[in-house]
mmCIF entry with sequence, helices, sheets and N, C-alpha, C, O atoms, coordinates in Angstrom:
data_MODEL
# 
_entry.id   MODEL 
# 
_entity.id                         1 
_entity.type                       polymer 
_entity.pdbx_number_of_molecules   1 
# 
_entity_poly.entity_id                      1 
_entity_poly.type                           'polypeptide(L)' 
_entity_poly.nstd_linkage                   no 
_entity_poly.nstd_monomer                   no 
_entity_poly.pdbx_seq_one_letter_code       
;(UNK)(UNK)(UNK)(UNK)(UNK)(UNK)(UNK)(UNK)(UNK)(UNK)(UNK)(UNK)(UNK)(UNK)(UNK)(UNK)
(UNK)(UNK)(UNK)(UNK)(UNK)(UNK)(UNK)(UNK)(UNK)(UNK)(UNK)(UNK)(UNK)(UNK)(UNK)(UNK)
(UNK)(UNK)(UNK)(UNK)(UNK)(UNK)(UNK)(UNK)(UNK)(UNK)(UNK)(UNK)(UNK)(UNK)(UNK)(UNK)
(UNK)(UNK)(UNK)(UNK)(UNK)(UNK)
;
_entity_poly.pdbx_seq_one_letter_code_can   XXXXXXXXXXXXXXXXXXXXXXXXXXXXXXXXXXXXXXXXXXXXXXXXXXXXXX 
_entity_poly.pdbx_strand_id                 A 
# 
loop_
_entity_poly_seq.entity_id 
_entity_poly_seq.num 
_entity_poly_seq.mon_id 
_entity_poly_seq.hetero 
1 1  UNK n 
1 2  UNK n 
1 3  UNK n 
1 4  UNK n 
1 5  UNK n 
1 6  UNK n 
1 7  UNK n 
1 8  UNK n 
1 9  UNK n 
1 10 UNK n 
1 11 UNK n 
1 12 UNK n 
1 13 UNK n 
1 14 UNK n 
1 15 UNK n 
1 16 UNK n 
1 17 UNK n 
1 18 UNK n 
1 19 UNK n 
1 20 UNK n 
1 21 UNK n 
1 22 UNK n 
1 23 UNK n 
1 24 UNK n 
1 25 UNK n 
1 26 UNK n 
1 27 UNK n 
1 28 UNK n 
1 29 UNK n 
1 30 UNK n 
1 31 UNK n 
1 32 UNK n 
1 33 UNK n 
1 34 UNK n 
1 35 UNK n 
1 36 UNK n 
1 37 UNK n 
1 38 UNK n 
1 39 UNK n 
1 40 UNK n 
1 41 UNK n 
1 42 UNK n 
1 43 UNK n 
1 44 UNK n 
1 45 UNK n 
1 46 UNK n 
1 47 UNK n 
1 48 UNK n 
1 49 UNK n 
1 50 UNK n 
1 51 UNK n 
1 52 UNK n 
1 53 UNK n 
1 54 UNK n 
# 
_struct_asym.id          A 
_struct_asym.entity_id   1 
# 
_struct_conf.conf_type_id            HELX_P 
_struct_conf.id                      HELX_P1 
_struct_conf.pdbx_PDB_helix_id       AA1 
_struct_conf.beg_label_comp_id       UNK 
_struct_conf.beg_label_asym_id       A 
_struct_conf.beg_label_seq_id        9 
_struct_conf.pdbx_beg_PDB_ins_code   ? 
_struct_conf.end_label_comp_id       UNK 
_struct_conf.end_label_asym_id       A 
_struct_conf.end_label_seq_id        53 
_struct_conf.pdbx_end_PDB_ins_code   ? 
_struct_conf.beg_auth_comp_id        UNK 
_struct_conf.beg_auth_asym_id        A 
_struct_conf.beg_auth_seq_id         9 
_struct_conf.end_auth_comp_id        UNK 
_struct_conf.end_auth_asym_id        A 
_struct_conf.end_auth_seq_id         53 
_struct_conf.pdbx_PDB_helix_class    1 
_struct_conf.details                 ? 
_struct_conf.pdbx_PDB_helix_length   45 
# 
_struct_conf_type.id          HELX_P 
_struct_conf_type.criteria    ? 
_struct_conf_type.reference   ? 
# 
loop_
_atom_site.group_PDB 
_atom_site.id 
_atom_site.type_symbol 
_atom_site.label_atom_id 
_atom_site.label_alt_id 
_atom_site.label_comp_id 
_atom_site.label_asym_id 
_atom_site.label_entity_id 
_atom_site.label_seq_id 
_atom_site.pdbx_PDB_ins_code 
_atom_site.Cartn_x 
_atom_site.Cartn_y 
_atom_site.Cartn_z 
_atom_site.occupancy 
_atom_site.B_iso_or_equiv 
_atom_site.pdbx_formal_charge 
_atom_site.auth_seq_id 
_atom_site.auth_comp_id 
_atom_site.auth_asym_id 
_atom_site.auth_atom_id 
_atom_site.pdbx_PDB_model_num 
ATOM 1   N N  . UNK A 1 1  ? 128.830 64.186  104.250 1.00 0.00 ? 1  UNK A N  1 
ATOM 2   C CA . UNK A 1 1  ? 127.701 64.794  103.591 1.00 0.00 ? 1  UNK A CA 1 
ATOM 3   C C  . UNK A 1 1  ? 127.558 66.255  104.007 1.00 0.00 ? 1  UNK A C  1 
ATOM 4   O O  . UNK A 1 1  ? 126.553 66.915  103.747 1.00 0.00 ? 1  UNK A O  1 
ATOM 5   N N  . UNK A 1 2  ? 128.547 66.694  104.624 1.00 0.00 ? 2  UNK A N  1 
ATOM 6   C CA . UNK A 1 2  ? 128.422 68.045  104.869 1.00 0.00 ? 2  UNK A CA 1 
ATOM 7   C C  . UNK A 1 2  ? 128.415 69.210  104.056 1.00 0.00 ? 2  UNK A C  1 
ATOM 8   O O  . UNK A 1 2  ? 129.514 69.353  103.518 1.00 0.00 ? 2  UNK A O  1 
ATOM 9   N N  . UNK A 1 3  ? 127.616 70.079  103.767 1.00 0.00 ? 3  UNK A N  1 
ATOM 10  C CA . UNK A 1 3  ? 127.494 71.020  102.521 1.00 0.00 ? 3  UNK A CA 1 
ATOM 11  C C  . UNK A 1 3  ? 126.447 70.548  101.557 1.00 0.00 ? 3  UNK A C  1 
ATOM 12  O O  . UNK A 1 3  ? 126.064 71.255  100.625 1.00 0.00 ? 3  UNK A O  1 
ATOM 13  N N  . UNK A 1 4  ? 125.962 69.269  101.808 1.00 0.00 ? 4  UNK A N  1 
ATOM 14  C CA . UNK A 1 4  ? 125.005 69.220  100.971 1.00 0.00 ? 4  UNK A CA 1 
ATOM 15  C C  . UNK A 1 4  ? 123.469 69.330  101.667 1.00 0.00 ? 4  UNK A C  1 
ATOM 16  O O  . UNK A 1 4  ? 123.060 69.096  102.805 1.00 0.00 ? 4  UNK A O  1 
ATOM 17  N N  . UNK A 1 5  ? 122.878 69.757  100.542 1.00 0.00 ? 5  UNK A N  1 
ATOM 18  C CA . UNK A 1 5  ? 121.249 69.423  100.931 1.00 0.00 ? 5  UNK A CA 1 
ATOM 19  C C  . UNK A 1 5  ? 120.238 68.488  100.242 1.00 0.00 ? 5  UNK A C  1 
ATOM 20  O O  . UNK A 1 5  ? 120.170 68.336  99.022  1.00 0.00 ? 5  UNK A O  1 
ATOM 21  N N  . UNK A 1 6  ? 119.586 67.978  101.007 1.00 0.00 ? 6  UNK A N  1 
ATOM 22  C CA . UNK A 1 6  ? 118.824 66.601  100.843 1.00 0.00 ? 6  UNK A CA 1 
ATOM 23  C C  . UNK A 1 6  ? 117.658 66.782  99.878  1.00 0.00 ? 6  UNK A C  1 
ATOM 24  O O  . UNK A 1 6  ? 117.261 67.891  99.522  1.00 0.00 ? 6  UNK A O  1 
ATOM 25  N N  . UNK A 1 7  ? 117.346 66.095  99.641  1.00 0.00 ? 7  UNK A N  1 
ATOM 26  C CA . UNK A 1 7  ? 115.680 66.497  98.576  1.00 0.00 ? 7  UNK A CA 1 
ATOM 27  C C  . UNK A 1 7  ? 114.553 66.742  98.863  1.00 0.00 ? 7  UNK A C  1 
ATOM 28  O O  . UNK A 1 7  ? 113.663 67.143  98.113  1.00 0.00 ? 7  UNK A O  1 
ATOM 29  N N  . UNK A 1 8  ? 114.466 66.329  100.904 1.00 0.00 ? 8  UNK A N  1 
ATOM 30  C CA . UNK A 1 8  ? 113.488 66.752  101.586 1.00 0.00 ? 8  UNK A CA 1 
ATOM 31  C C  . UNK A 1 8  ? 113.409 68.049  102.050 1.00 0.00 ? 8  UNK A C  1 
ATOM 32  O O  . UNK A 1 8  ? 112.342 68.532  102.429 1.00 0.00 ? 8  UNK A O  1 
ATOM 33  N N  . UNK A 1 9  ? 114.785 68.839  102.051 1.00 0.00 ? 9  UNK A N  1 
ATOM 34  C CA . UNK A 1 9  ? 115.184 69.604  102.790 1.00 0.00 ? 9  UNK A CA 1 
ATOM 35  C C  . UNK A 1 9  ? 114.837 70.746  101.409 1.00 0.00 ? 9  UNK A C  1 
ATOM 36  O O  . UNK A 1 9  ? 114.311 71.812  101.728 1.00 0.00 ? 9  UNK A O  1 
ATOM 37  N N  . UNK A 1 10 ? 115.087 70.540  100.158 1.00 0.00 ? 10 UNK A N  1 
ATOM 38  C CA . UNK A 1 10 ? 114.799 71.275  98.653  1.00 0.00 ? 10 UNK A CA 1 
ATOM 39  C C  . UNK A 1 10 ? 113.264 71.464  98.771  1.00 0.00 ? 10 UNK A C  1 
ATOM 40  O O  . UNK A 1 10 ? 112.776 72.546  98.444  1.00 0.00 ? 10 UNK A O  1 
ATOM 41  N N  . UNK A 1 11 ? 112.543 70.528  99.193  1.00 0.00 ? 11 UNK A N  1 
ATOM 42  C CA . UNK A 1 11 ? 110.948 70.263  98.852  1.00 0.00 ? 11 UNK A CA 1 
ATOM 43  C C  . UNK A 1 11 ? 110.497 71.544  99.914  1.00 0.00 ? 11 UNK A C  1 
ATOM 44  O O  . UNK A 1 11 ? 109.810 72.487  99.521  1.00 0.00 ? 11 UNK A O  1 
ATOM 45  N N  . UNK A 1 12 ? 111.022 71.407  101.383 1.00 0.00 ? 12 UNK A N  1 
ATOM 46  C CA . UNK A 1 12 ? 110.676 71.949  102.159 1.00 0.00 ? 12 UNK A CA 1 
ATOM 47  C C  . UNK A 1 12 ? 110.821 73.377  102.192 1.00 0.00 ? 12 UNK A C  1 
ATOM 48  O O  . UNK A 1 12 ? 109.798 74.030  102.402 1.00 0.00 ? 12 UNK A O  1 
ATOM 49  N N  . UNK A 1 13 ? 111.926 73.987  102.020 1.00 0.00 ? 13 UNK A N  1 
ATOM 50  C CA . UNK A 1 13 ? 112.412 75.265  101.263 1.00 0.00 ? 13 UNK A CA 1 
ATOM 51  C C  . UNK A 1 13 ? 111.675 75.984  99.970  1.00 0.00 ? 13 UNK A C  1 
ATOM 52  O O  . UNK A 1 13 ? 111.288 77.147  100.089 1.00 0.00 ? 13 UNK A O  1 
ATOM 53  N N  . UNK A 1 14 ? 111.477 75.216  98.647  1.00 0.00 ? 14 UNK A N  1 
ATOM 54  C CA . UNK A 1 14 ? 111.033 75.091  98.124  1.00 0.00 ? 14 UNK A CA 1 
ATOM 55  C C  . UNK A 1 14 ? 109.139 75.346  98.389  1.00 0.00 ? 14 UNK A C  1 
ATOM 56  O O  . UNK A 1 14 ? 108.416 76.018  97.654  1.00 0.00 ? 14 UNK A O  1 
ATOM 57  N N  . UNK A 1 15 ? 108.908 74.937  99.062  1.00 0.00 ? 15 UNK A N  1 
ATOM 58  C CA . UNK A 1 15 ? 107.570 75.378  99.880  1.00 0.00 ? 15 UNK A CA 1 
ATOM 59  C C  . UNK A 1 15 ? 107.075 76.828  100.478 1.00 0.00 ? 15 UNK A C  1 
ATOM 60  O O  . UNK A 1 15 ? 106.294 77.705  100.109 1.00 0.00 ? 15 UNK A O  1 
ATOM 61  N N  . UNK A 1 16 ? 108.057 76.585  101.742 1.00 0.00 ? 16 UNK A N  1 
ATOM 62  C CA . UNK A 1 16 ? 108.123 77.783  102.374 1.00 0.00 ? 16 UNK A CA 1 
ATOM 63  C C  . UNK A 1 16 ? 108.437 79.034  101.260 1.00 0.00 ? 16 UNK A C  1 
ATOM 64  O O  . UNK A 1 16 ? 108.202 80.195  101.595 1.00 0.00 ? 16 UNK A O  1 
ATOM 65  N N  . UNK A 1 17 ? 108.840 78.802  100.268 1.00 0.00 ? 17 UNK A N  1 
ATOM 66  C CA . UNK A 1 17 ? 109.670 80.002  99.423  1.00 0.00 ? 17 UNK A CA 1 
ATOM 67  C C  . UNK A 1 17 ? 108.294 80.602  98.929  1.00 0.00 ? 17 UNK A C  1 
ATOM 68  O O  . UNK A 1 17 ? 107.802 81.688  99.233  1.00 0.00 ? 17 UNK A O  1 
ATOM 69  N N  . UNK A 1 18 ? 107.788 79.606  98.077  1.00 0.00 ? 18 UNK A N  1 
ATOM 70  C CA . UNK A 1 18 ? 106.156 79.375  97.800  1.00 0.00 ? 18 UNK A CA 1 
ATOM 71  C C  . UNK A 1 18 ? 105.142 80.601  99.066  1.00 0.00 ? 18 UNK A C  1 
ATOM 72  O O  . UNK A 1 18 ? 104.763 81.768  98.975  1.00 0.00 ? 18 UNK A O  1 
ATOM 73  N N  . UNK A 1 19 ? 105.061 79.758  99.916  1.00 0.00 ? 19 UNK A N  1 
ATOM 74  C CA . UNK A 1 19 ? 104.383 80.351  101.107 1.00 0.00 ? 19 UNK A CA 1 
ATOM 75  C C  . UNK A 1 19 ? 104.557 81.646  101.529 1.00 0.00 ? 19 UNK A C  1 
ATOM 76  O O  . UNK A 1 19 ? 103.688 82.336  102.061 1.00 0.00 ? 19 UNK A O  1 
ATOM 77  N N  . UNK A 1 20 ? 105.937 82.043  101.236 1.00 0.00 ? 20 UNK A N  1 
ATOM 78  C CA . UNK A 1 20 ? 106.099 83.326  101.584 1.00 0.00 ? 20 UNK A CA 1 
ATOM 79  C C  . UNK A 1 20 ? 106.153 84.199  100.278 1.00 0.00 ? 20 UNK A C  1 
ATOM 80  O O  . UNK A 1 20 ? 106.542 85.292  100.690 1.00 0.00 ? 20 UNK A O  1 
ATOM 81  N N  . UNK A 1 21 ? 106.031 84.261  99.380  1.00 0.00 ? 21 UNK A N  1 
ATOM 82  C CA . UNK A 1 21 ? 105.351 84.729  98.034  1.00 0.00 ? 21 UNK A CA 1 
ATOM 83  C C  . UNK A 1 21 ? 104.221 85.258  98.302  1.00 0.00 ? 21 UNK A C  1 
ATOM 84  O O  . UNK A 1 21 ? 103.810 86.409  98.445  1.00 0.00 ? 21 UNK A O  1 
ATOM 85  N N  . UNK A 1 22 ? 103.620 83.839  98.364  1.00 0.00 ? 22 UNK A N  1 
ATOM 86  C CA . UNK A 1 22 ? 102.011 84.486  98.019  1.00 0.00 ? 22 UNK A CA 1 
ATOM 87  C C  . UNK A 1 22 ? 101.593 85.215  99.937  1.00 0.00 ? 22 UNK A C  1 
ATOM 88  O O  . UNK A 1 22 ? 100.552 85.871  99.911  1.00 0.00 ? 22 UNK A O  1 
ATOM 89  N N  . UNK A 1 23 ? 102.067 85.163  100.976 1.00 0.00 ? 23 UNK A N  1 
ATOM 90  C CA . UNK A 1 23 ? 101.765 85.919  101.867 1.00 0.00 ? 23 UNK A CA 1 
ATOM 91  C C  . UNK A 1 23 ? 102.463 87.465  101.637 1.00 0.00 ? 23 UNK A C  1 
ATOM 92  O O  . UNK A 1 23 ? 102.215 88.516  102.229 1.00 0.00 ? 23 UNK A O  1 
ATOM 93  N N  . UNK A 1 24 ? 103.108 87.276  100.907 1.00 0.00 ? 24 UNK A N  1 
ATOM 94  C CA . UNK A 1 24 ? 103.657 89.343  100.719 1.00 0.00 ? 24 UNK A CA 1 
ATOM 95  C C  . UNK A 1 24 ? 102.808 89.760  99.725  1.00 0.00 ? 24 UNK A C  1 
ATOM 96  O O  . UNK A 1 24 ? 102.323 90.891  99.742  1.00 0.00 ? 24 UNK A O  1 
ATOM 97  N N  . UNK A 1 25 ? 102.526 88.777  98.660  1.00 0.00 ? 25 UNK A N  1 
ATOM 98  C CA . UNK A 1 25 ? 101.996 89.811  97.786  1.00 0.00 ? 25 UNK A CA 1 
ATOM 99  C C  . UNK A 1 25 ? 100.440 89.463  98.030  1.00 0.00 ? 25 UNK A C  1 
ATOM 100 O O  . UNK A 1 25 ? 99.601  89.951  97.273  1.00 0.00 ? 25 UNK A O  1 
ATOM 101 N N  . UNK A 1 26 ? 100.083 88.668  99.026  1.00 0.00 ? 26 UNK A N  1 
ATOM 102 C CA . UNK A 1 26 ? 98.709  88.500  99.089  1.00 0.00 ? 26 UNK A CA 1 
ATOM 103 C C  . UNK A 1 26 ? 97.633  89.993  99.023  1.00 0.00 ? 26 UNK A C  1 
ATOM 104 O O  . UNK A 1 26 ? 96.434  89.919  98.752  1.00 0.00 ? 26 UNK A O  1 
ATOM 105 N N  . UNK A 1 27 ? 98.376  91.322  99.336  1.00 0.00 ? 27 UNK A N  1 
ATOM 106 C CA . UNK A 1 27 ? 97.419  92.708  99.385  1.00 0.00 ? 27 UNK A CA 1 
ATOM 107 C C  . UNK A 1 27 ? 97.568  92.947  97.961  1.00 0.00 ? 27 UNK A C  1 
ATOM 108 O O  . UNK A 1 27 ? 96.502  93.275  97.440  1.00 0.00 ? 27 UNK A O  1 
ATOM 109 N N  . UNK A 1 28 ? 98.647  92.880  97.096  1.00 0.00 ? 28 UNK A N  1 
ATOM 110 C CA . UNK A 1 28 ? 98.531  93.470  95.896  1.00 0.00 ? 28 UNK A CA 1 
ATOM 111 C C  . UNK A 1 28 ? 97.085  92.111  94.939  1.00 0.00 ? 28 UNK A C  1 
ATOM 112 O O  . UNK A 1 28 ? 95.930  92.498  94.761  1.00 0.00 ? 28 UNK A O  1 
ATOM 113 N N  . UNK A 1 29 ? 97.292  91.468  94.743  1.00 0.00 ? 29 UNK A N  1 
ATOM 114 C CA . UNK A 1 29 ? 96.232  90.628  94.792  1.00 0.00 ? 29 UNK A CA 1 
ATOM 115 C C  . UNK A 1 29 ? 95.011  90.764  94.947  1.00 0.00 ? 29 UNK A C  1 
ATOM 116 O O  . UNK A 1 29 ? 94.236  90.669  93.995  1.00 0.00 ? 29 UNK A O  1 
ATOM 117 N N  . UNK A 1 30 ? 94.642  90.997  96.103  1.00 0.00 ? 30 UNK A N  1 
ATOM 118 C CA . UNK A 1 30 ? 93.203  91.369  96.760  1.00 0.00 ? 30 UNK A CA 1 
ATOM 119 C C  . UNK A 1 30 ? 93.113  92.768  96.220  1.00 0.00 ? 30 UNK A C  1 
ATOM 120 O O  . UNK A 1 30 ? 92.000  92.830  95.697  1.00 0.00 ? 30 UNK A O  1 
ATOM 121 N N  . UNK A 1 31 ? 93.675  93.828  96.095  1.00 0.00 ? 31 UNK A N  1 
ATOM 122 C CA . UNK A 1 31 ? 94.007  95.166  95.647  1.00 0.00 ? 31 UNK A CA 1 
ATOM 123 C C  . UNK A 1 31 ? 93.163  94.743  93.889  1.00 0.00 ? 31 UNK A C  1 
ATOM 124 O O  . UNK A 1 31 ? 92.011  95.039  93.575  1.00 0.00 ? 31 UNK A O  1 
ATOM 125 N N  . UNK A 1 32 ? 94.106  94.062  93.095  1.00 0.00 ? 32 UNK A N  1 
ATOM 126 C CA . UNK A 1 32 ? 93.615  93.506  91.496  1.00 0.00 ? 32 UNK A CA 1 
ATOM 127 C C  . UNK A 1 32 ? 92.096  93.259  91.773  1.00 0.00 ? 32 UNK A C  1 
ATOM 128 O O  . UNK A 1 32 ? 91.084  93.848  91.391  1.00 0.00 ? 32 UNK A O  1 
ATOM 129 N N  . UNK A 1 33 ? 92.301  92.187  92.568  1.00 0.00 ? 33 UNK A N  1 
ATOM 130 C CA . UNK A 1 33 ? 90.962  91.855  92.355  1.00 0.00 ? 33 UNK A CA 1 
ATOM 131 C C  . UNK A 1 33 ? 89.581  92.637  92.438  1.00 0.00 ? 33 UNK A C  1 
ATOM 132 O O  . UNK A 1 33 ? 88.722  92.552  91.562  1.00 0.00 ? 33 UNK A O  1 
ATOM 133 N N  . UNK A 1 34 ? 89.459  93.435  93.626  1.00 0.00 ? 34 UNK A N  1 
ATOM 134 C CA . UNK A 1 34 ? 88.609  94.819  94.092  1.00 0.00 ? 34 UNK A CA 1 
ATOM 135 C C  . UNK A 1 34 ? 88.451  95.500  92.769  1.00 0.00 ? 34 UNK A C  1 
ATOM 136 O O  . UNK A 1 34 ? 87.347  95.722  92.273  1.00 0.00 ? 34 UNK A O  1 
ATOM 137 N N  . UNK A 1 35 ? 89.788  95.880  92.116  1.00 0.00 ? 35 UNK A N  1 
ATOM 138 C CA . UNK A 1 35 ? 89.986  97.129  91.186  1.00 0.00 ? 35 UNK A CA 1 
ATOM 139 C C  . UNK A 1 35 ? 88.857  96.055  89.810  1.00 0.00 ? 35 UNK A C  1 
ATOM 140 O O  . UNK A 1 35 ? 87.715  96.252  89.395  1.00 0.00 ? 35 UNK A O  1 
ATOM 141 N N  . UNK A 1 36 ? 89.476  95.398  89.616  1.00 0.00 ? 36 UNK A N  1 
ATOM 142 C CA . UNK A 1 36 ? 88.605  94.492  88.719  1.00 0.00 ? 36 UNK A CA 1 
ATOM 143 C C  . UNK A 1 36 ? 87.298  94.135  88.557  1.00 0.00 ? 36 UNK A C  1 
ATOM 144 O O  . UNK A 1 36 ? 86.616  94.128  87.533  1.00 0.00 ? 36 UNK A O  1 
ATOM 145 N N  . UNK A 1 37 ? 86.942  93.753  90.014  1.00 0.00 ? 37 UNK A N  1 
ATOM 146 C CA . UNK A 1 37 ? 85.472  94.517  90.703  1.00 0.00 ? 37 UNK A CA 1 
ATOM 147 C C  . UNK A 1 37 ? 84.855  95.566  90.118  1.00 0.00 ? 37 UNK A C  1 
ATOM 148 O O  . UNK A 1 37 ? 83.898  95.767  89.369  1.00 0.00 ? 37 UNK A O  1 
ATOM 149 N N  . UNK A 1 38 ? 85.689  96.172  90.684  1.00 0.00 ? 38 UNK A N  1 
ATOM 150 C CA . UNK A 1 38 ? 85.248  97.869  90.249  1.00 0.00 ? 38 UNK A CA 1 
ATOM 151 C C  . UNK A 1 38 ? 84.763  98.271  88.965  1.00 0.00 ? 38 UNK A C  1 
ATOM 152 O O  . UNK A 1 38 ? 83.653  98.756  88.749  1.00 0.00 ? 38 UNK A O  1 
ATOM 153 N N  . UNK A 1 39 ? 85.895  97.981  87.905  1.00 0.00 ? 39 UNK A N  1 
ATOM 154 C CA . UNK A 1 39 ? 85.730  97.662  86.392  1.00 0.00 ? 39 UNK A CA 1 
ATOM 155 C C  . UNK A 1 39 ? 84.472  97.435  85.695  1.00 0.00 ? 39 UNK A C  1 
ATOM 156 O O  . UNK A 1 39 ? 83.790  98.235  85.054  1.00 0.00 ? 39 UNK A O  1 
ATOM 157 N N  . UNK A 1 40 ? 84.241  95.894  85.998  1.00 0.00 ? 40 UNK A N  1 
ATOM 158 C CA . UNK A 1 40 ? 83.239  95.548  85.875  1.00 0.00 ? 40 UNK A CA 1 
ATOM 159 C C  . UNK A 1 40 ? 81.848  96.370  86.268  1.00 0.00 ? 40 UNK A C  1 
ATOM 160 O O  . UNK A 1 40 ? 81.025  96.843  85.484  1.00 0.00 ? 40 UNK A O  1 
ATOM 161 N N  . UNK A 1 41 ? 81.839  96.387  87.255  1.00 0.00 ? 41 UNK A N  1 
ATOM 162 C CA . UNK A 1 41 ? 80.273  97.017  87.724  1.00 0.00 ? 41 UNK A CA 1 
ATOM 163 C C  . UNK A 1 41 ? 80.162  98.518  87.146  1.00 0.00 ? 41 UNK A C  1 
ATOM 164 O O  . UNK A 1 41 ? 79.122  99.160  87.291  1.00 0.00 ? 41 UNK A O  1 
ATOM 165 N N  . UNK A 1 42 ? 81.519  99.149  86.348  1.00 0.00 ? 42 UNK A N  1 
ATOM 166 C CA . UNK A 1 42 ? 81.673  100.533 86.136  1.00 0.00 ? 42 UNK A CA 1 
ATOM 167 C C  . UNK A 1 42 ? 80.732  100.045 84.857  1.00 0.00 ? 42 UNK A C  1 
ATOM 168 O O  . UNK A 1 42 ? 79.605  100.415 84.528  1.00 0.00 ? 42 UNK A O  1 
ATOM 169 N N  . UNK A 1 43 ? 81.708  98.987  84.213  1.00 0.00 ? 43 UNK A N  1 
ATOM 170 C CA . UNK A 1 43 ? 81.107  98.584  82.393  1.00 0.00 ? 43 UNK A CA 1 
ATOM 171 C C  . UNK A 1 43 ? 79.538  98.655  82.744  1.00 0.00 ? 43 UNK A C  1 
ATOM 172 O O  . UNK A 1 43 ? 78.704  99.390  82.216  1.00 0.00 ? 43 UNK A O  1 
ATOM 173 N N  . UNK A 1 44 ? 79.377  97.875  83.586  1.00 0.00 ? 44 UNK A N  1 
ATOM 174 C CA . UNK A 1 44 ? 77.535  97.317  83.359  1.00 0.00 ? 44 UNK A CA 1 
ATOM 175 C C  . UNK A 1 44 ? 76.520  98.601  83.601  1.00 0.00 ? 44 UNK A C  1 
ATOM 176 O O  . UNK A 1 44 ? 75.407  98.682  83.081  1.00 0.00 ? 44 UNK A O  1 
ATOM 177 N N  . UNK A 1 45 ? 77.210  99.776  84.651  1.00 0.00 ? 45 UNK A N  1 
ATOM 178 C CA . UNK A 1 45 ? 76.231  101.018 84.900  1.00 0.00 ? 45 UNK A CA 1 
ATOM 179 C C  . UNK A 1 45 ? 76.367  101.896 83.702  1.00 0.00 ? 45 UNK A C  1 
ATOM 180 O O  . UNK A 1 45 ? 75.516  102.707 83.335  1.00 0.00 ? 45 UNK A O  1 
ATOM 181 N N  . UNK A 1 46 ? 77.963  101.571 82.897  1.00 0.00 ? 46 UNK A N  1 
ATOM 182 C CA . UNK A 1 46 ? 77.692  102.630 81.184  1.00 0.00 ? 46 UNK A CA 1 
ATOM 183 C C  . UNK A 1 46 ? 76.607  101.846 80.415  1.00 0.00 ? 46 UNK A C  1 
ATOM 184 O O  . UNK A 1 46 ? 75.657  102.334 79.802  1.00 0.00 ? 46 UNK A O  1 
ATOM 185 N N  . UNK A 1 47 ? 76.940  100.468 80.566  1.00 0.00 ? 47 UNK A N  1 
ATOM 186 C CA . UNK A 1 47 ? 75.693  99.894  79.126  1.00 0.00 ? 47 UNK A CA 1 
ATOM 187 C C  . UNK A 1 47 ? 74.450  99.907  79.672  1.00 0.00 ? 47 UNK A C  1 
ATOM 188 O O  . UNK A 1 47 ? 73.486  99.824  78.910  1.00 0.00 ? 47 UNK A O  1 
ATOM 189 N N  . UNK A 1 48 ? 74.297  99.987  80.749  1.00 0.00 ? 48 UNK A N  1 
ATOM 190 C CA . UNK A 1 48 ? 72.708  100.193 81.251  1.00 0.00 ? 48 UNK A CA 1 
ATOM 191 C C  . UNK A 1 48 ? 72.319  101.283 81.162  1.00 0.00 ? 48 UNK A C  1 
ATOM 192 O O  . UNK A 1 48 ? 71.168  101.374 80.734  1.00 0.00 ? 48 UNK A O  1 
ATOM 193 N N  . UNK A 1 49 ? 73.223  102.915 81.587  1.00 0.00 ? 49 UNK A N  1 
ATOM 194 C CA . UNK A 1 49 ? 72.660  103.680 80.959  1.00 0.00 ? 49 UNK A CA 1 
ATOM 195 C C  . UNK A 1 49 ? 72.473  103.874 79.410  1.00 0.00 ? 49 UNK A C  1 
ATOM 196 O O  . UNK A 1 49 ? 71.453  104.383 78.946  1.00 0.00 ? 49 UNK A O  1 
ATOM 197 N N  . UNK A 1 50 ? 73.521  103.435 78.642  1.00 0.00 ? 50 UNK A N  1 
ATOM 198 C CA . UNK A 1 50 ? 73.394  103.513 76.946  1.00 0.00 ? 50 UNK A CA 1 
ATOM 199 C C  . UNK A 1 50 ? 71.727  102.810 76.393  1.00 0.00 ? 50 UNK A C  1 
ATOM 200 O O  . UNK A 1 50 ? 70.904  103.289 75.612  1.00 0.00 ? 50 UNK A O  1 
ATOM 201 N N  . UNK A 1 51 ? 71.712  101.928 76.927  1.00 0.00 ? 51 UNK A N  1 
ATOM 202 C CA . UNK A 1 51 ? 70.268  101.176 76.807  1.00 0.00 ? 51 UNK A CA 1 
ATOM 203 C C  . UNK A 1 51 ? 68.988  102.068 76.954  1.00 0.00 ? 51 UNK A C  1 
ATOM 204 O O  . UNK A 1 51 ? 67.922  101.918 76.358  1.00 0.00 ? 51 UNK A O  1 
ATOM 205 N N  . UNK A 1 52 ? 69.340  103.093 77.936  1.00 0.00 ? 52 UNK A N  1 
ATOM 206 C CA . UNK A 1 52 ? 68.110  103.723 78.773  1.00 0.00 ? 52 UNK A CA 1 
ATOM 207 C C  . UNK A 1 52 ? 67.819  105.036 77.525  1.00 0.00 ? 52 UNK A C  1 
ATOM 208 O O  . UNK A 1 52 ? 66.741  105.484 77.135  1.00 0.00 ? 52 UNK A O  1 
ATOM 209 N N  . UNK A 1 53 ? 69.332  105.435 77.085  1.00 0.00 ? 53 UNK A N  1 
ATOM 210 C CA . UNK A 1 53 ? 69.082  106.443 75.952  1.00 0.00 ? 53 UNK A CA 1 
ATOM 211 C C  . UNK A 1 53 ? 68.696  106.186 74.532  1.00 0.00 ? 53 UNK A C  1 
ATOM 212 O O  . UNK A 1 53 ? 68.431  107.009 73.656  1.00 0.00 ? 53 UNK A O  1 
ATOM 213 N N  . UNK A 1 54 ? 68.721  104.513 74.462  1.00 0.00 ? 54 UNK A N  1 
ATOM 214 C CA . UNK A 1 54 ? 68.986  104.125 72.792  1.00 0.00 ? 54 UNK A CA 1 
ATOM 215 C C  . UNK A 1 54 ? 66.897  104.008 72.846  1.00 0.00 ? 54 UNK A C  1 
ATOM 216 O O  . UNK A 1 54 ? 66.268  103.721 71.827  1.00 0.00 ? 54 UNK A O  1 
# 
């Protein structure tokens, strides 16, 4: 059985591969999300002022 790999050994790899994904790109992520944040609360201070002039 030498050269091969097992299905526990795929699952496990398979995981970790997973795991280490989302730990590298975990800042760009949090980065989206903030900026998206941002977005939002930008939209709601234009239509609140548009309101204040209409």
């Amino acid at each position: 059985m030498f050269g091969r790999v097992t299905l526990p050994q795929m699952l496990f790899a398979g995981i970790l591969g997973i795991a280490g994904g989302i730990y590298i790109f975990q800042p760009i992520f949090e980065q989206y999300s903030r900026d998206q944040k941002e977005l939002k609360e930008k939209l709601k201070l234009v239509e609140e002022s548009e309101k204040k002039k209409s």
